[in-house]
C-alpha positions as CSV (number, residue, x, y, z in Angstrom):
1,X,5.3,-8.0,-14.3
2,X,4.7,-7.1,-10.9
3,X,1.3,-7.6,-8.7
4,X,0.9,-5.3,-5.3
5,X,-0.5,-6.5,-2.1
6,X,-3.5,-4.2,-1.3
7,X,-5.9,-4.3,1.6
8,X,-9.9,-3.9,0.6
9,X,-12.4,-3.1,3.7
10,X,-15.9,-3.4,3.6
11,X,-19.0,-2.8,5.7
12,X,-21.7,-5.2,6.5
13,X,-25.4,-2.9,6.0
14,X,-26.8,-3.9,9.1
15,X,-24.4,-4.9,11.5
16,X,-21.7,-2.7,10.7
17,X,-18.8,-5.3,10.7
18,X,-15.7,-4.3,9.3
19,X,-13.8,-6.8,6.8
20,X,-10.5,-6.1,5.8
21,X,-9.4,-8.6,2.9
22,X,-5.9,-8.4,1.5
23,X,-6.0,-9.2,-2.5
24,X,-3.3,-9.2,-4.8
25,X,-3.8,-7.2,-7.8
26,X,-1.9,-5.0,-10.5
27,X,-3.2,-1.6,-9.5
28,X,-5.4,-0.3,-6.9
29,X,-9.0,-0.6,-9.3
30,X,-7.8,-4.1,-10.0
31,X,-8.1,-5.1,-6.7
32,X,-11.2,-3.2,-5.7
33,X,-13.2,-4.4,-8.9
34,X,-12.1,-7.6,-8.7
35,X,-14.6,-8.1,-5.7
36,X,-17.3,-6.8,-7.3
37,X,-19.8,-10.1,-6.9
38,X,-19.2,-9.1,-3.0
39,X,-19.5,-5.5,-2.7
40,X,-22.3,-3.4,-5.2
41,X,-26.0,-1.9,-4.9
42,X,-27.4,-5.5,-4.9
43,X,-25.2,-7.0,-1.7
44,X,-25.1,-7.0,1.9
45,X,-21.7,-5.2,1.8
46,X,-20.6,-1.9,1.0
47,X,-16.8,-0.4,-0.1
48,X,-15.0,1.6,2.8
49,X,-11.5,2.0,1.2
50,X,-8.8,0.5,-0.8
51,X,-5.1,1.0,-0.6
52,X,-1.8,-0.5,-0.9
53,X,0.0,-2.9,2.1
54,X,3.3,-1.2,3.1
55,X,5.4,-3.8,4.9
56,X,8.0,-2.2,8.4
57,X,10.5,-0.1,6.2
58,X,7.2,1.6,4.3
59,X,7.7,0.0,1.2
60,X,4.9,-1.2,-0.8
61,X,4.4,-5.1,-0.7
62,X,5.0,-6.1,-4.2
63,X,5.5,-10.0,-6.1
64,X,6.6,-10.6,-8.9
65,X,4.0,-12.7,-11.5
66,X,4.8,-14.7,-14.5
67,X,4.5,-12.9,-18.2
């Protein structure tokens, strides 16, 4: 089985800070629910985007993860 490398950014409320975390995850909700303690209604932190990490040739950053 194979895990990708995406990037998750964030937004602080009130100073606007951008947070880029990298998380490896199976697919792209994986890693976006996965910081859900972090990022909801009920946090100082709000979701900008999620997507995959590509590496020079624009291949998608994969590993692979024990069965």
């Amino acid at each position: 089985m194979k895990e990708q490398l995406f990037t998750v950014s964030i937004r602080h409320i009130k100073t606007s800070e951008e947070i880029k975390l990298e998380v490896w995850a199976k697919n792209v909700d994986e890693a976006t629910h996965g910081l859900r303690g972090v990022i909801n209604y009920n946090t100082q932190y709000r979701w900008i985007g999620s997507g995959p990490v590509h590496d020079d040739h624009g291949k998608v950053i994969t590993r692979e993860i024990p069965a």
